[in-house]
C-alpha positions in Angstrom: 0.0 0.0 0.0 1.3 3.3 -0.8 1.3 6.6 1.5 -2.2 7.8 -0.9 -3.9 4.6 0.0 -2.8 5.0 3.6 -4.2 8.7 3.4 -7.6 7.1 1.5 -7.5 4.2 4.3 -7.9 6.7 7.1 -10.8 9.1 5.5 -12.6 5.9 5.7 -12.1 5.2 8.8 -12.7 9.0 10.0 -16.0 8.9 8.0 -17.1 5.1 9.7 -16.0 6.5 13.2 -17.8 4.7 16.5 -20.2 6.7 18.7 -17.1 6.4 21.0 -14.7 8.0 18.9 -17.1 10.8 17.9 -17.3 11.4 21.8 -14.0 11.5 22.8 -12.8 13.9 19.5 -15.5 16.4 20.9 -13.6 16.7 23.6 -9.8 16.7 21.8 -10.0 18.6 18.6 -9.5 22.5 18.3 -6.9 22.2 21.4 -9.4 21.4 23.8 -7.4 19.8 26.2 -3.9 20.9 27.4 -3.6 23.4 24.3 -2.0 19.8 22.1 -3.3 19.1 18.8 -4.8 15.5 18.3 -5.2 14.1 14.5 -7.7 11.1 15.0 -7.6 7.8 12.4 -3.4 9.0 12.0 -1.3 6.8 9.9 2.0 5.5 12.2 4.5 3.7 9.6 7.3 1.7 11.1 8.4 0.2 7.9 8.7 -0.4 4.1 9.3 -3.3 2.6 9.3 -2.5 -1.3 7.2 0.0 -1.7 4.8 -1.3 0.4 4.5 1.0 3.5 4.2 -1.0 6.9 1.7 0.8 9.1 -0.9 1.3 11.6 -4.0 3.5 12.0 -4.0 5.5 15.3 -7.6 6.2 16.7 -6.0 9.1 17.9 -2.6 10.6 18.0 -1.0 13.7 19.8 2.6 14.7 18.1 3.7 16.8 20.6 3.5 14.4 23.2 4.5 11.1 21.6 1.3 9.7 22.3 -1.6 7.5 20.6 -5.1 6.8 22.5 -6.5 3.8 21.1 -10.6 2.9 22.2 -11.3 -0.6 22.3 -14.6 -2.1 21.4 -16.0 -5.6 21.8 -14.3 -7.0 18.7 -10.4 -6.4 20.7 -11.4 -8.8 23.1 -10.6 -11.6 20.3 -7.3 -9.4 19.1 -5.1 -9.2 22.5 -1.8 -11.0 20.7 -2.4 -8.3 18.0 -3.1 -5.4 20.1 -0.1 -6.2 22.1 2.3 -7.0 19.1 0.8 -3.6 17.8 1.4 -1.4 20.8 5.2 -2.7 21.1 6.3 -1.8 17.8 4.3 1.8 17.9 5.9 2.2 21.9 9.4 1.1 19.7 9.3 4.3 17.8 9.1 6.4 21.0 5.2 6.7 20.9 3.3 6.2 24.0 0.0 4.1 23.7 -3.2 4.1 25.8 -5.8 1.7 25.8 -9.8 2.6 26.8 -12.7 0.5 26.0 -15.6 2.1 24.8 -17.4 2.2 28.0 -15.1 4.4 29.6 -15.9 7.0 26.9 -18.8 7.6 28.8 -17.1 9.5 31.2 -15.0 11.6 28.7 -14.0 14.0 31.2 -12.1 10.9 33.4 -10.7 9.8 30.7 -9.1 12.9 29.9 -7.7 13.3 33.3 -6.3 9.7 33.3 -4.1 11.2 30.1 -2.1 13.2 32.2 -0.5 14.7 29.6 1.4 17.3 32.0 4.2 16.6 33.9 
């Protein structure tokens, strides 16, 4: 896959995003929280074998701070070998990831604070 199939990979998701997601980027875009720019369904490559661009879709992702927020629904409790390959090669490149289910989108606000994106 190539870096405009990536880009047309993550409109997609963007455009299918869960009632979840849709919560939570209420609260993250514009610089809501902290002042830090979040991108949400953001492309992390970690590789390219030829031509072909290794990667990984972010549900969210914050530059600035090196970090990716991933929301889990019902379908990651049959993908834990995969979540947890994925989050060691993303946490290899320097990038911290965190892991809600859905249901604690519900509380966006404790979510938020469980970030602690300040020192």
């Amino acid at each position: 896959m190539n870096r405009r199939e990536v880009i047309e990979r993550c409109r997609m998701l963007r455009a299918k995003s869960t009632l979840a997601e849709k919560d939570l980027w209420k609260k993250l875009r514009n610089r809501k929280v902290e002042g830090l720019k979040f991108n949400r369904q953001h492309p992390i490559i970690y590789g390219n074998d030829d031509f072909d661009l290794k990667f990984f879709i972010a549900d969210f992702y914050c530059a600035e701070k090196k970090l990716v927020i991933e929301l889990d629904g019902g379908i990651h409790n049959y993908t834990t070998e995969y979540d947890k390959d994925r989050d060691e090669i993303i946490e290899g490149l320097g990038i911290k990831v965190i892991r809600f289910k859905n249901e604690e989108i519900d509380d966006v606000v404790k979510v938020i604070r469980g970030l602690r994106l300040t020192p």
